[in-house]
C-alpha positions as CSV (number, residue, x, y, z in Angstrom):
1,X,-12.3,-24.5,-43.5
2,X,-12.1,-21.2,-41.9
3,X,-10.0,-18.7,-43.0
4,X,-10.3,-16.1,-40.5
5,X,-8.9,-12.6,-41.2
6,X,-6.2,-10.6,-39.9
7,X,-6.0,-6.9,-38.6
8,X,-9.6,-6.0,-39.8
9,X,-9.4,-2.7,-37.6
10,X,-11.9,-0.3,-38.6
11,X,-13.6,-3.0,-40.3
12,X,-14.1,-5.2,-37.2
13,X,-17.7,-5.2,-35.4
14,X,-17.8,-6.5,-31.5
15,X,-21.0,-8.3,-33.2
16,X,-18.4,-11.0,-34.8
17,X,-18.4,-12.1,-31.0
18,X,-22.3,-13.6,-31.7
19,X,-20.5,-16.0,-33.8
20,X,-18.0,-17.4,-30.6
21,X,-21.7,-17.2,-28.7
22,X,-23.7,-19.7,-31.7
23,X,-20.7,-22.6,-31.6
24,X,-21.1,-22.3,-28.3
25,X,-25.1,-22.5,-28.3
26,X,-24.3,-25.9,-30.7
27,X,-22.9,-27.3,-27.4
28,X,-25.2,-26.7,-25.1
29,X,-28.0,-28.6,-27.6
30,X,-25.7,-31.8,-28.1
31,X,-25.3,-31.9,-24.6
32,X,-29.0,-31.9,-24.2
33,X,-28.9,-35.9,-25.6
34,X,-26.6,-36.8,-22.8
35,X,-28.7,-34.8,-20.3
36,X,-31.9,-36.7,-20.9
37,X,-30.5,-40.0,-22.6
38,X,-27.7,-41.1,-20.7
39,X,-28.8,-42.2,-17.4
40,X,-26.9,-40.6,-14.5
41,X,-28.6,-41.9,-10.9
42,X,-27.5,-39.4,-8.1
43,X,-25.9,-36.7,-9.9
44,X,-28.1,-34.0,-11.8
45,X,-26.3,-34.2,-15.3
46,X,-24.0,-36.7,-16.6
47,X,-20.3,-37.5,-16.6
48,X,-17.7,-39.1,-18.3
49,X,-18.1,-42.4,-16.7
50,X,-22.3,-42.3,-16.9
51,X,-21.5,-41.8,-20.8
52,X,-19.0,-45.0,-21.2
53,X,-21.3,-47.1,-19.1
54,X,-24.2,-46.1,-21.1
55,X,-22.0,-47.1,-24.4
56,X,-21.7,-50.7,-23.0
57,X,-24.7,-51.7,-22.8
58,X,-27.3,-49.3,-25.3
59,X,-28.7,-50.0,-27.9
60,X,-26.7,-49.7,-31.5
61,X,-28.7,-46.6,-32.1
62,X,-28.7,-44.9,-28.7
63,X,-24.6,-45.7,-28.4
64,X,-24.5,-43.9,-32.3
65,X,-26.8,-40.7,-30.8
66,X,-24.3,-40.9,-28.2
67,X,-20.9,-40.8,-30.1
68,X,-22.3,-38.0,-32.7
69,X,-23.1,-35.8,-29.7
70,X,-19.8,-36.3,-27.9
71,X,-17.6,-35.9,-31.3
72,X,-20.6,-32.4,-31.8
73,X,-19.2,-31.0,-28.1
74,X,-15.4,-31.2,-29.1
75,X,-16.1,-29.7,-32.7
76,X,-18.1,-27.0,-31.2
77,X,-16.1,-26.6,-28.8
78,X,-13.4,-25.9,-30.7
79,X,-15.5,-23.8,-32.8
80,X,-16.1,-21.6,-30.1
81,X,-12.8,-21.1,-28.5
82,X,-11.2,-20.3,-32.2
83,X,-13.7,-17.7,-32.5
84,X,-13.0,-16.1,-29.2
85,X,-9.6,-16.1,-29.6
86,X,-9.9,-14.8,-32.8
87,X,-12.3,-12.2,-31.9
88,X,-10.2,-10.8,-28.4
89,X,-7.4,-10.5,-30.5
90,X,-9.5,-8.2,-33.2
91,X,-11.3,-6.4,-30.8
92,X,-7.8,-5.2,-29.2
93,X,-6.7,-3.9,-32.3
94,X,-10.2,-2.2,-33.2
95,X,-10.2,-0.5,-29.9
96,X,-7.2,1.3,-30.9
97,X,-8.7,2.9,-34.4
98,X,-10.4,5.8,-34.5
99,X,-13.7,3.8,-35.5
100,X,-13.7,2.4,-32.2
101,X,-13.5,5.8,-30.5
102,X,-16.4,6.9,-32.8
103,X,-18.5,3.6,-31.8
104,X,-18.1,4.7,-28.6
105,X,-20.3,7.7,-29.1
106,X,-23.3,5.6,-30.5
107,X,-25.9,3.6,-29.5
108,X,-24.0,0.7,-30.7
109,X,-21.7,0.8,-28.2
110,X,-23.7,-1.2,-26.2
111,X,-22.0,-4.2,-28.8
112,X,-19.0,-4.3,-26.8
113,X,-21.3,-6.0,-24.4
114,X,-20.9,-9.1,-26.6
115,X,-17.6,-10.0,-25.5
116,X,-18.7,-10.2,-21.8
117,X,-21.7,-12.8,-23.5
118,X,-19.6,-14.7,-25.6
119,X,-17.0,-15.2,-22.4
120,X,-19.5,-16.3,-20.3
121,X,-20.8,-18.6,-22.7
122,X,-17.1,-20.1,-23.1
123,X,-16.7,-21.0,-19.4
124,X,-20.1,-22.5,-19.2
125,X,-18.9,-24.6,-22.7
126,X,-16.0,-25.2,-21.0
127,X,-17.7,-26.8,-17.7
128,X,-19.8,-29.2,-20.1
129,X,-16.5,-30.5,-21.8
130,X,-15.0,-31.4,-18.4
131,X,-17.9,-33.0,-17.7
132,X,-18.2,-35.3,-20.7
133,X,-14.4,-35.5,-21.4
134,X,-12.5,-36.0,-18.2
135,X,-12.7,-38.8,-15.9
136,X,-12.7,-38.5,-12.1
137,X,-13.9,-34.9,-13.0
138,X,-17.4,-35.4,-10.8
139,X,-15.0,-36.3,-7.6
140,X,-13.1,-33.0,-7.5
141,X,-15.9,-30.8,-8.8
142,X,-17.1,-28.6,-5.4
143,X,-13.1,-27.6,-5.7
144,X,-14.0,-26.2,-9.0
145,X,-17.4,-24.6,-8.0
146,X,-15.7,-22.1,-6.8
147,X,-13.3,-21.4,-9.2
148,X,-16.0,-21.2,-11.4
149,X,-18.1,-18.4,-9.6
150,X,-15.2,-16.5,-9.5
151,X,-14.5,-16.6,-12.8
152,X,-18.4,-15.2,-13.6
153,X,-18.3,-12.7,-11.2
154,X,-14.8,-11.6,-13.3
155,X,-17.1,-11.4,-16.5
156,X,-19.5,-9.8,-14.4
157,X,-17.3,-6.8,-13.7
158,X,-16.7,-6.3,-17.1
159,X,-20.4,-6.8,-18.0
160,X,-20.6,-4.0,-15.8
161,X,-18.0,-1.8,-16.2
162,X,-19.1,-1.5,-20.1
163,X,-22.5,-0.9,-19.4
164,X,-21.1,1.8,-16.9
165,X,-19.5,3.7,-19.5
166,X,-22.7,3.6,-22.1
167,X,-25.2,4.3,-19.4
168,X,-22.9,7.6,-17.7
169,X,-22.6,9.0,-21.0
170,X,-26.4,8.7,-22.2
171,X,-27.2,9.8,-18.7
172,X,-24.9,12.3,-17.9
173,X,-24.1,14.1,-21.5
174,X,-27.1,12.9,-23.4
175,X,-27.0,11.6,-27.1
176,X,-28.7,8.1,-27.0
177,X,-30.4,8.1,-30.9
178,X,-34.0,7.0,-30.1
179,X,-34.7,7.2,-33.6
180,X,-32.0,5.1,-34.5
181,X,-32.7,2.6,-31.3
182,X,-35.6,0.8,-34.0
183,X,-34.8,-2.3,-33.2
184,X,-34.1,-4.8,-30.0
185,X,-30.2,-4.1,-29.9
186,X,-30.4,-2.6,-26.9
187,X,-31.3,-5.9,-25.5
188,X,-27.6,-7.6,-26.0
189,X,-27.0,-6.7,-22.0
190,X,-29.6,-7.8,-21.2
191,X,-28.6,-11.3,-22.7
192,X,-25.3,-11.0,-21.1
193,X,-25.9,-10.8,-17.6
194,X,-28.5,-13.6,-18.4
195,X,-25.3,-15.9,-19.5
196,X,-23.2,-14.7,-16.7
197,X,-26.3,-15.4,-14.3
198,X,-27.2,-19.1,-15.9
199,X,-23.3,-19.9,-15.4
200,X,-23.4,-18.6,-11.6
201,X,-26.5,-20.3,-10.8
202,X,-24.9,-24.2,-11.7
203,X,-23.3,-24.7,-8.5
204,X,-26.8,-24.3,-6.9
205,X,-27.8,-27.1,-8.7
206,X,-24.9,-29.1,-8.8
207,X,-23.3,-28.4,-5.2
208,X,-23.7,-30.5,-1.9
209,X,-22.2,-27.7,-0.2
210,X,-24.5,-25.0,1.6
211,X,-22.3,-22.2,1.4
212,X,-21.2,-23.0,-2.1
213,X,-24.9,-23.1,-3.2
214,X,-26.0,-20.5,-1.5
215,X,-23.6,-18.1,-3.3
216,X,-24.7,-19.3,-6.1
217,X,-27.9,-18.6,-5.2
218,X,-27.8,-15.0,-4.4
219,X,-25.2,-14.2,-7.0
220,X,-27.3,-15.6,-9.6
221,X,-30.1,-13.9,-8.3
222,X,-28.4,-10.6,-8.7
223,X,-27.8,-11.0,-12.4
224,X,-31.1,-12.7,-12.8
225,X,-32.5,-9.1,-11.9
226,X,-30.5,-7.1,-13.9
227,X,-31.2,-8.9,-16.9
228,X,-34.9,-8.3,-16.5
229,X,-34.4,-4.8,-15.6
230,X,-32.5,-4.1,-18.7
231,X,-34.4,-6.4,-21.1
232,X,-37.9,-4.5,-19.8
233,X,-36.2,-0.6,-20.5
234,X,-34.4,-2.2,-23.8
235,X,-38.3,-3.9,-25.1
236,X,-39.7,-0.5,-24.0
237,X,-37.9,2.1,-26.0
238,X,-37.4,-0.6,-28.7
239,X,-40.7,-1.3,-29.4
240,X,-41.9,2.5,-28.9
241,X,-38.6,3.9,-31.9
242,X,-40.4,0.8,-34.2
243,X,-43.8,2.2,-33.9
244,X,-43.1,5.8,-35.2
245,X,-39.7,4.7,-38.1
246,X,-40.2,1.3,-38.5
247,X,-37.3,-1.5,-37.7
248,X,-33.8,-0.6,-39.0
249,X,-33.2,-3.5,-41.6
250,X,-29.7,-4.6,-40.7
251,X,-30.7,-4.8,-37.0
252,X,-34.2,-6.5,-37.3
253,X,-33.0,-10.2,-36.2
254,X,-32.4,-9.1,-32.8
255,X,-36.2,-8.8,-32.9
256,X,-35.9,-12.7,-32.3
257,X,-33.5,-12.0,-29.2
258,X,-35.7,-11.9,-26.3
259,X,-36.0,-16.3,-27.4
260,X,-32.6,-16.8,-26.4
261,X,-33.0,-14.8,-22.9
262,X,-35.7,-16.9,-22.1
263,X,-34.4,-19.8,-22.7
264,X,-30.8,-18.9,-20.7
265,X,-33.3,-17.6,-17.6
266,X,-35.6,-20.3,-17.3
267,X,-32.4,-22.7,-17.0
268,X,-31.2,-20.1,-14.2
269,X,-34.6,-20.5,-12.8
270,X,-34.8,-24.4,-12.9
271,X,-31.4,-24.7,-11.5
272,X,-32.2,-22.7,-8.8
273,X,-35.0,-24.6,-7.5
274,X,-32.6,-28.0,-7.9
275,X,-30.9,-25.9,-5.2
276,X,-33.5,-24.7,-3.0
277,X,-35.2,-28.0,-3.2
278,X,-32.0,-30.2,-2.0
279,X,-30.0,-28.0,0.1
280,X,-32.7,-25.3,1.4
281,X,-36.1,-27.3,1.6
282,X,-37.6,-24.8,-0.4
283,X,-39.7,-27.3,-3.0
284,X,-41.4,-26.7,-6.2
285,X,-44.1,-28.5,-8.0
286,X,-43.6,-30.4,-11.1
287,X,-46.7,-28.9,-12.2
288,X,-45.0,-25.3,-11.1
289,X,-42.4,-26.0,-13.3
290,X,-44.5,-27.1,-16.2
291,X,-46.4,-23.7,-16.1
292,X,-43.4,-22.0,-15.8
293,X,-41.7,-23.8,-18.6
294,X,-44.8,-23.0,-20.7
295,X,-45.2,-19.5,-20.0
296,X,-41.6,-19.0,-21.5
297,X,-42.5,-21.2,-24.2
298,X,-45.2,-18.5,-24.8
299,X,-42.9,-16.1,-24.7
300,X,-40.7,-17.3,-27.4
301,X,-43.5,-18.2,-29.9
302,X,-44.7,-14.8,-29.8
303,X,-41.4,-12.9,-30.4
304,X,-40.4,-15.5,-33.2
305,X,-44.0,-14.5,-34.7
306,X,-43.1,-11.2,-34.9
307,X,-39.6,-10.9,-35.6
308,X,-39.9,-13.8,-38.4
309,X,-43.2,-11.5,-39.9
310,X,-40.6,-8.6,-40.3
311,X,-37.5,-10.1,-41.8
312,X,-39.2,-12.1,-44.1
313,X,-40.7,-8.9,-45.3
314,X,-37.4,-6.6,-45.5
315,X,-36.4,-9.8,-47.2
316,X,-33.4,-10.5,-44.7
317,X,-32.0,-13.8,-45.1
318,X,-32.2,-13.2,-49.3
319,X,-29.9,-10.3,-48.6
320,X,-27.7,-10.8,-45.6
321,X,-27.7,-14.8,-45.5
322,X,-28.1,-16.3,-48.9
323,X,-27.0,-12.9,-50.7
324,X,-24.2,-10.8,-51.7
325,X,-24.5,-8.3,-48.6
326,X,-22.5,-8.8,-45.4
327,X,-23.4,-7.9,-41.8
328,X,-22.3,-9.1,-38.3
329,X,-24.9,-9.2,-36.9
330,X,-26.5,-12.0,-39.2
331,X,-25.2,-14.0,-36.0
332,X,-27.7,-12.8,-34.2
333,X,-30.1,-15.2,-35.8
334,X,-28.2,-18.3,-34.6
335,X,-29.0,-18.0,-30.9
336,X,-32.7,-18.1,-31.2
337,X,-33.1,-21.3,-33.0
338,X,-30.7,-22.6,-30.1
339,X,-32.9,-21.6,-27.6
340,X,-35.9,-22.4,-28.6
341,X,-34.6,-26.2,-29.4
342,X,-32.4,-26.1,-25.6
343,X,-36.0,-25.0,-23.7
344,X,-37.9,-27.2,-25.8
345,X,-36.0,-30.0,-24.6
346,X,-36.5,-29.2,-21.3
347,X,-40.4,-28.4,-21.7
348,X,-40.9,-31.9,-23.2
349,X,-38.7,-33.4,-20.4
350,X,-39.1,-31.4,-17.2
351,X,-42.5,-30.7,-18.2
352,X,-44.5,-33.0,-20.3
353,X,-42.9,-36.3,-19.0
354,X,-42.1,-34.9,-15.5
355,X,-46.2,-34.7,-15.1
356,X,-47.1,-37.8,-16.7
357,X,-48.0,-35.7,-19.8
358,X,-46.4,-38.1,-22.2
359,X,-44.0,-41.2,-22.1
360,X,-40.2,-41.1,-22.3
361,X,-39.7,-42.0,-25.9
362,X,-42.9,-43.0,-26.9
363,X,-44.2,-42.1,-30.6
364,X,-45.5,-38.8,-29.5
365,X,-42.1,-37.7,-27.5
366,X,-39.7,-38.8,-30.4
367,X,-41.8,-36.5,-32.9
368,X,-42.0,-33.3,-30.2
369,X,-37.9,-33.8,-29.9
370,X,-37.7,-34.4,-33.2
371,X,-39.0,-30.1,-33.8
372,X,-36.4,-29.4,-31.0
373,X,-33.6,-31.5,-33.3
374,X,-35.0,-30.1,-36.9
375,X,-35.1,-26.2,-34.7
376,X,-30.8,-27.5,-34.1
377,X,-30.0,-28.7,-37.0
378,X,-31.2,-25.6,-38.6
379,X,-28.8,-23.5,-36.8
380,X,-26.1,-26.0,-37.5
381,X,-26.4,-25.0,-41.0
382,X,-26.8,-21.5,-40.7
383,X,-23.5,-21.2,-38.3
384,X,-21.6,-23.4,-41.3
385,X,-23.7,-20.8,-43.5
386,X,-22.5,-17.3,-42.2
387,X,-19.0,-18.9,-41.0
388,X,-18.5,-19.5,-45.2
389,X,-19.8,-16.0,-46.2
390,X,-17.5,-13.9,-43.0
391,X,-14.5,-16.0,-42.8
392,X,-14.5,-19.2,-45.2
393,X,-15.0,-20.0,-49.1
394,X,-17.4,-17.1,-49.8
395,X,-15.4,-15.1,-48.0
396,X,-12.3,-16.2,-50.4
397,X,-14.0,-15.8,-53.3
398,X,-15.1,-12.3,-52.8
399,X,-11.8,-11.4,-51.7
400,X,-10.2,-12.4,-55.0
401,X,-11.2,-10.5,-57.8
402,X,-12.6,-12.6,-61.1
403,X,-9.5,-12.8,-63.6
């Protein structure tokens, strides 16, 4: 049970938003059985009535996967709204302290960008419930395609208007720390647009509408772009303040960051084309995609190389996960587990399968999903882990003094 705590104030971090962001990552990976289990002819994901006639008439153990990852979307679900709730209401009150006004004048204020994420990440949480919770949803959804880019672009602005205030002040009065910038925290932007982008680019995929897709299209686009711009100037002076003081201990797990970017483009990508290739006749190769796919795969195997090689040698999760010491950003190690298993999924599936690599559930695709489950389930525990030690019986038992 979580007990979550009340007018933290000075002691609040915009970071506790990451944790809103990883129930809503969970999601995203349970939805992934229905995506590529549950058979949905015509439609490019599945909905409440493709779920309930795949229960009828599955197997005993694909109606079981089935009902754990339905009753896994409301629990996570819940999850994630609680913490954003939670979290909008402590940030208010933090932005009136005097640490907030002091954060402000850091290279940490760049956090505040996680509140645009962890929004962004609720309406696209949001969209996934409707579609595996409400019937009838499917027949009134290119009313809601709109609603729904409208509702991005609102995140957008704020994405926006943050990043507006941190880059005029390091631009115009000077004082970014580039020896305190050791680490990939400068990235978080980057990550948000990527979430507002993925989000805006699911009408282009899902619409039958032209000019609904379209928008999607170029809006996506637009945020697609600034996302790499900022991720390539964050890796940049990242990687060059590492070199020369080393990575900044507390911060070192966004060194695993760049995973979950990847992962939340490529979808932006691969809904795109769904687009361009049924509305626009603009077609791409299932052997396109597979390279693509691949390449990001690369990607992420390299970064997790090297940002696992450095925390397990500043001994991280002995100190700030299993150990006594407490940070916010601990929650930054959730999302790249949930990446890696969400664009593994669709590697084996859009990828593998989709060339004739490998056979739908043949020994060799059950074990290869099985490393995107095992990559899940780790991150199911470590969300339950960090939830006890910031806001549940760890949490308590600190907070009470031993009689």
């Amino acid at each position: 049970m979580l007990s979550m705590p009340k007018k933290m104030g000075e002691r609040y971090s915009p970071l506790y938003f990451l944790a809103s962001v990883g129930a809503g990552g969970l999601v995203v990976t349970f939805f992934m059985y229905l995506l590529y289990w549950v058979p949905h002819t015509g439609k490019p994901v599945p909905v409440f009535e493709d779920i309930m006639a795949h229960l009828a008439t599955a197997s005993i153990g694909a109606q079981a996967l089935t009902v754990i990852a339905m009753a896994a979307i409301a629990y996570f679900s819940y999850l994630n709204i609680r913490l954003l709730v939670w979290n909008l209401s402590e940030f208010a009150l933090f932005k009136k302290s005097d640490a907030y006004i002091n954060h402000q004048k850091t290279n940490a204020q760049t956090q505040v960008k996680a509140q645009a994420l962890a929004l962004a990440m609720t309406i696209n949480v949001l969209f996934m419930v409707g579609l595996v919770f409400v019937p009838g949803l499917w027949s009134v959804v290119e009313y809601l395609f709109p609603l729904a880019i409208l509702a991005f672009l609102a995140v957008g602005v704020l994405a926006f208007r943050n990043l507006g205030q941190f880059l005029s002040r390091v631009l115009v009065e000077g004082g970014f720390d580039r020896a305190n910038n050791n680490s990939f925290a400068q990235l978080l932007p980057a990550f948000a647009f990527s979430m507002i982008g993925v989000g805006l680019a699911a009408p282009a995929a899902m619409s039958t509408i032209k000019i609904t897709a379209g928008i999607s299209l170029i809006t996506s686009t637009f945020f697609l772009v600034t996302s790499v711009i900022l991720m390539t100037i964050a890796l940049i002076l990242g990687f060059a303040a590492m070199m020369k003081h080393g990575a900044a201990k507390e911060t070192s797990p966004t060194l695993l960051i760049v995973i979950p970017i990847m992962t939340v483009l490529g979808i932006l990508v691969v809904r795109q084309d769904h687009g361009l290739h049924t509305l626009f006749d603009g077609h791409t190769s299932n052997s396109d995609t597979l390279m693509f796919l691949t390449t990001l795969i690369s990607i992420q195997f390299v970064f997790a190389l090297l940002g696992i090689m450095v925390l397990k040698a500043q001994k991280y999760f002995s100190h700030y996960v299993t150990g006594t010491d407490k940070s916010a950003g601990s929650y930054a190690l959730v999302c790249p587990g949930i990446g890696f298993s969400v664009l593994f999924q669709f590697f084996i599936n859009k990828g593998l399968v989709a060339n004739g690599m490998l056979d739908k559930y043949s020994l060799a695709y059950m074990v290869l999903t099985g490393v995107a489950i095992a990559s899940q389930l780790a991150m199911v525990w470590l969300l339950f882990k960090l939830n006890s030690k910031h806001f549940g019986a760890e949490a308590r038992q600190v907070a009470v003094p031993a009689e």
